[in-house]
C-alpha positions in Angstrom: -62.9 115.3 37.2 -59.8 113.4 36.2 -56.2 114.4 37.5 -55.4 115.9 34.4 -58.0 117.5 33.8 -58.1 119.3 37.4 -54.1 120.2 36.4 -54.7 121.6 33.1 -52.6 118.8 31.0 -52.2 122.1 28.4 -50.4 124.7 30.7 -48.6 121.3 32.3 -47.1 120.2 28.9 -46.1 123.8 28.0 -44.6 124.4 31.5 -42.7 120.6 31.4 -41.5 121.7 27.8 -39.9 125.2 28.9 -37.9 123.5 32.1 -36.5 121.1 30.1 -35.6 123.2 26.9 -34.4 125.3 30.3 -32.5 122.6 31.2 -30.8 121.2 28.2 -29.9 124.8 26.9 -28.3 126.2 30.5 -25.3 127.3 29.8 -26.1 130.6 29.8 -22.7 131.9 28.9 -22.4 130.4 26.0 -25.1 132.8 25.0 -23.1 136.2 26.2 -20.2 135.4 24.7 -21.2 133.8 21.3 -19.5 130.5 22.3 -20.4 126.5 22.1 -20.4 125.0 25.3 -17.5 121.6 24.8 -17.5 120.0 28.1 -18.1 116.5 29.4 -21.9 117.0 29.2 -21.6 116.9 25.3 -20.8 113.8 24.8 -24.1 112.3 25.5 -27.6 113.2 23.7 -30.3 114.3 24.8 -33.9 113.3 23.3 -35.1 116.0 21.5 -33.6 118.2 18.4 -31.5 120.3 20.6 -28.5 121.9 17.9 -24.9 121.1 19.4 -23.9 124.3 18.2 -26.7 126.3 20.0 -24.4 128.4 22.3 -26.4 127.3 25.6 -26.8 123.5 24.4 -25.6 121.2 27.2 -25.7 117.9 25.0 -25.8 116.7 21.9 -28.4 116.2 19.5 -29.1 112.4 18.6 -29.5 113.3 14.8 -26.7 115.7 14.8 -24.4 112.7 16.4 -25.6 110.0 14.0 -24.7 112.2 10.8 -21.1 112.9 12.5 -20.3 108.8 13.3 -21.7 107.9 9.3 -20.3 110.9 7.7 -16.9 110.3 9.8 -13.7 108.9 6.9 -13.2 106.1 10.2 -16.8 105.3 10.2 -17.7 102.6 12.9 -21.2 102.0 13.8 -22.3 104.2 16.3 -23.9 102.0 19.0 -24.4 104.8 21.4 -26.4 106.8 19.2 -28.2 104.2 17.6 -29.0 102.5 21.3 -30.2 106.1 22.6 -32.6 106.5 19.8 -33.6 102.8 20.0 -34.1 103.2 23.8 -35.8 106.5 23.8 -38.2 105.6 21.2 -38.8 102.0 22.9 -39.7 103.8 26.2 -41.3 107.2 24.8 -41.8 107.3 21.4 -43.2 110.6 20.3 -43.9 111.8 23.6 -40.1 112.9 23.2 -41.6 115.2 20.3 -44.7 116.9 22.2 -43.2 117.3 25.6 -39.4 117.5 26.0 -38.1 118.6 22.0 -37.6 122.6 22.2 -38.6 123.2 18.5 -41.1 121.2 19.2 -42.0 124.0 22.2 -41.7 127.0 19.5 -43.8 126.1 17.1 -46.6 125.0 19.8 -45.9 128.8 20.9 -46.4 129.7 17.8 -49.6 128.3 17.0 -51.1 129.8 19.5 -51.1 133.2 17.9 -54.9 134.1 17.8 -56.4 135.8 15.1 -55.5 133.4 12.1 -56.9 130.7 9.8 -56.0 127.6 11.7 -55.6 124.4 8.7 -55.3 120.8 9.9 -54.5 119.9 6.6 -52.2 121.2 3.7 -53.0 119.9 -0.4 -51.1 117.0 -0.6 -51.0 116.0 3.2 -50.2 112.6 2.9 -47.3 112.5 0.5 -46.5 115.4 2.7 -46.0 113.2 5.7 -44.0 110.9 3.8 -41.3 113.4 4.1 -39.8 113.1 6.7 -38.7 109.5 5.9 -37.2 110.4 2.6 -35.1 113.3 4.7 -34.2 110.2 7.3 -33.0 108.3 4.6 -31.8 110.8 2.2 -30.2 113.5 4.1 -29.6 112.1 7.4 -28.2 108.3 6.2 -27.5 108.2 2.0 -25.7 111.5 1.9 -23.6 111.7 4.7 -22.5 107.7 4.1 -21.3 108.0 0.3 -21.4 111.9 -0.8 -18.3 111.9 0.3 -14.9 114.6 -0.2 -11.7 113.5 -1.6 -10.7 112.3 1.6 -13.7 110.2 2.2 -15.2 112.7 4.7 -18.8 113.2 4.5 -21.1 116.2 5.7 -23.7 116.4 7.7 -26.6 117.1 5.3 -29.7 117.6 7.2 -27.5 119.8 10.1 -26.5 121.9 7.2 -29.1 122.5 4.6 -32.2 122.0 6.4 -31.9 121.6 10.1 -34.3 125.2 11.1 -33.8 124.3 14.5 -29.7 124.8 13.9 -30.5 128.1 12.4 -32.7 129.7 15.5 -30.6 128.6 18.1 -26.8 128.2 16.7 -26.6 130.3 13.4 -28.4 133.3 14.6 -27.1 133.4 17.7 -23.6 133.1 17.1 -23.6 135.4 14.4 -25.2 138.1 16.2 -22.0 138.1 18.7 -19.5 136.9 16.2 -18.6 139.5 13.7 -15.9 137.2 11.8 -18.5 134.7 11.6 -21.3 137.2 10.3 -19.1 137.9 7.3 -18.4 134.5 6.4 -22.0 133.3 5.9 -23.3 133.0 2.6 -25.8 132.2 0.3 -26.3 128.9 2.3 -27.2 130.9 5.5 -29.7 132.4 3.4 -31.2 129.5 2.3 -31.7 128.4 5.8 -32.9 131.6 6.8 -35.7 131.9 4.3 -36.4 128.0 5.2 -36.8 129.0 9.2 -38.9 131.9 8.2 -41.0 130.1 6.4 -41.6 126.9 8.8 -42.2 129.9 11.4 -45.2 131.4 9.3 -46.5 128.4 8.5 -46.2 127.5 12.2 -49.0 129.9 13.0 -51.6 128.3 10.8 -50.9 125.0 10.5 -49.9 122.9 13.6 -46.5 122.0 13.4 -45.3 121.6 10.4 -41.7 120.8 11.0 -42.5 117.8 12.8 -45.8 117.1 10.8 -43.5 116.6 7.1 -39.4 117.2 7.8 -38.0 116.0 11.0 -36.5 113.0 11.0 -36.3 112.4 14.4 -39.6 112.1 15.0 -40.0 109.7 12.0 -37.6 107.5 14.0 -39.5 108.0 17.2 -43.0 107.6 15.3 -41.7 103.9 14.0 -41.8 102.8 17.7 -45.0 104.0 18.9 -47.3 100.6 18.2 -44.3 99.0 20.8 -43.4 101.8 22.9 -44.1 101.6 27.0 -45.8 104.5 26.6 -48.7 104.2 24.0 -52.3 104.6 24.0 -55.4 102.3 23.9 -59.2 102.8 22.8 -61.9 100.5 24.5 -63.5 99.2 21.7 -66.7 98.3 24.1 -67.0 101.8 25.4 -65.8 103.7 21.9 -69.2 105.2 20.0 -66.9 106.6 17.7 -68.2 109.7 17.4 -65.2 111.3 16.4 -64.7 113.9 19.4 -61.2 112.9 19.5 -59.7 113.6 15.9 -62.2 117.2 16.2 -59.5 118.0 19.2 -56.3 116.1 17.6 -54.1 119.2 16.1 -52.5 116.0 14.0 -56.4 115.3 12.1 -55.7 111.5 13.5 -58.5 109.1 13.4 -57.8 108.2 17.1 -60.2 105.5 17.4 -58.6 103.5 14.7 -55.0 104.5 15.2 -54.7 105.3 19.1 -50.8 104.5 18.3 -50.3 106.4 15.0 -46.8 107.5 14.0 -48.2 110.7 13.8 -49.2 111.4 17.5 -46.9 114.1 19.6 -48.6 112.6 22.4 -49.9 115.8 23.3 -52.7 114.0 25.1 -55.6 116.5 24.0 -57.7 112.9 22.7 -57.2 111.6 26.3 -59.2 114.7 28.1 -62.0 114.8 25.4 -63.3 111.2 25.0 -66.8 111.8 26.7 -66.8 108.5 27.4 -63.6 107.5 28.4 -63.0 105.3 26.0 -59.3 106.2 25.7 -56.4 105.7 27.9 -52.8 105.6 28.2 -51.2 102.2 28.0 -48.3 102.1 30.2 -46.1 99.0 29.3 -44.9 98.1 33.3 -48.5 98.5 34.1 -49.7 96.4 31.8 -48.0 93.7 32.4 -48.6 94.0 36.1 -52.2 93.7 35.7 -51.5 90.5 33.4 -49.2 89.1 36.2 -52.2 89.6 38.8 -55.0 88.3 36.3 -52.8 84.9 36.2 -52.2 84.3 39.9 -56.1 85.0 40.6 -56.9 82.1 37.8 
C-alpha cells in the first residue's frame, strides 16, 4: 500500500485545505465586529481566491490586487502581482486550486452532499470551459484597463459583478454586522446573491463549477501546468489505458493523454486508482536530480 493511500490523500487534502483557509482567514475579529483586517499582512497575496474584504482575510487576493494596479488612474505595471502569479503557477499550478483555495474547499464540501444526481458534464461543456479565459481577459484585464470614469479610474469588474467568493465571505458578512451597509446594497448585491446561490446548487451536482467554467485564477494557474515543478506523468510502457483514471477524475479528464491538462485541481484521485501504477507525480527538483545522476553514471 502506497503512503497515500495508507493516509487517506481524500481526508488529507480536505484537512490541508481547512488549516490553510484557517490560516489565511485568522483574524477572527474582524468577523465580530464587521470589520476588514488593514495591517502589514495585506499587502502581500496569498495563492488562492481569498476576498480582501472578507472580515477575517489576512492577505490579499492575487486577482483582487491585479484589477486594483490596472484599474488604478496611475497605472504602473504591477510586478509583484504579476511575479506572485507567475511564481505560484510555475511552482504549483493548479494544485493552488485543489488544495490551498477556500472556495475551492466549499464547493468540495458541497459536493459531497449524498443523495443527488452527480453530472461530470453540463450541455455545452467545452465552450463552457472556455469561460474562464473570456472572464480573465474581459472582466479581470479589458474592463478595468479602459472602462474607465471621468477621472480615468477604473473598477474592479470581476470583484464586483461576479466574484461569489467576495459575496460569501465579505458581502454577507459584513452586512450581517453592518446595519448602514445593509441599507445601502442594491440591486447589484442581488445579482451577486442570486449568482452565489446558484454556483452553490449547482455545486452539489456538478463538481465544481466555479473553478470548472468562471474563475480566472485558475485559468492563469491552468496555463502553467505542462511547465510547472509540480506536474504529473503517465508511463506510456506500463499505461493499458483502460480508462480507470478519467472513471475517478471529478474533472471527466482523459488522464492518460493529458496527465498535465489545464483542467486538473490536482486533486490526486488519478494517482491512487491507476491499477498499474502507470501514473505518477513529476516533481521538477526531482527530476532533474535523477538526470544529473543518469549523466555521471554514463
Amino acid at each position: 500500500m502506497s503512503v497515500w493511500s495508507a493516509l487517506e490523500l481524500g481526508k488529507l487534502r480536505t484537512w490541508i485545505q481547512i488549516g490553510f483557509t484557517a490560516l489565511t482567514n485568522g483574524y477572527a475579529a474582524g468577523f465580530l465586529k464587521g470589520k476588514i483586517y488593514t495591517g502589514d499582512f495585506k499587502k502581500y497575496c496569498v495563492p488562492g481566491l481569498n476576498c480582501y474584504s472578507c472580515p477575517g482575510a489576512l492577505g490579499s487576493c492575487p486577482i483582487g490586487s491585479l484589477q486594483a494596479v490596472i484599474g488604478s488612474r496611475n497605472m504602473n505595471f504591477s510586478f509583484y502581482v504579476v511575479g506572485f502569479l507567475m511564481l505560484t503557477g510555475a511552482v504549483f499550478g493548479r494544485f493552488v486550486c485543489g488544495w490551498l483555495c477556500p472556495f475551492g474547499l466549499i464547493q468540495d464540501l458541497l459536493y459531497k452532499i449524498p443523495f443527488v444526481r452527480k453530472w461530470k458534464r453540463l450541455p455545452g461543456e467545452r465552450g463552457l470551459r472556455l469561460l474562464r479565459y473570456a472572464i480573465l481577459i474581459g472582466f479581470v484585464v479589458l474592463l478595468p484597463m479602459f472602462a474607465v470614469d471621468i477621472i480615468g479610474q477604473g473598477s474592479p469588474w470581476f470583484c464586483k459583478y461576479i466574484c461569489p467568493s467576495g459575496t460569501l465571505t465579505a458581502g454577507i458578512p459584513l452586512g450581517a454586522t453592518n446595519p448602514q451597509l445593509r441599507t445601502a446594497m442594491g440591486g447589484l448585491f442581488l445579482w451577486k446573491f442570486a449568482l452565489l446561490i446558484f454556483l452553490i446548487l449547482l455545486s452539489v451536482a456538478v463538481y465544481r463549477p466555479f473553478c470548472r467554467y468562471l474563475c480566472p485564477l485558475g485559468a492563469v494557474y491552468g496555463l502553467f501546468h505542462p511547465i510547472s515543478f509540480y506536474r504529473y506523468q503517465v508511463n506510456e510502457e506500463l499505461c493499458t489505458n483502460c480508462g480507470r483514471c478519467r472513471e475517478v477524475c471529478k474533472m471527466d479528464i482523459e488522464v492518460w493523454k493529458n496527465p498535465n491538462s489545464l483542467d486538473c485541481v490536482r486533486c490526486g484521485d488519478c494517482l491512487k486508482s491507476c491499477p498499474h501504477q502507470a501514473l505518477k507525480r513529476k516533481e521538477f527538483f526531482r527530476s532533474q536530480l535523477q538526470r544529473v545522476q543518469t549523466e555521471k553514471e554514463v
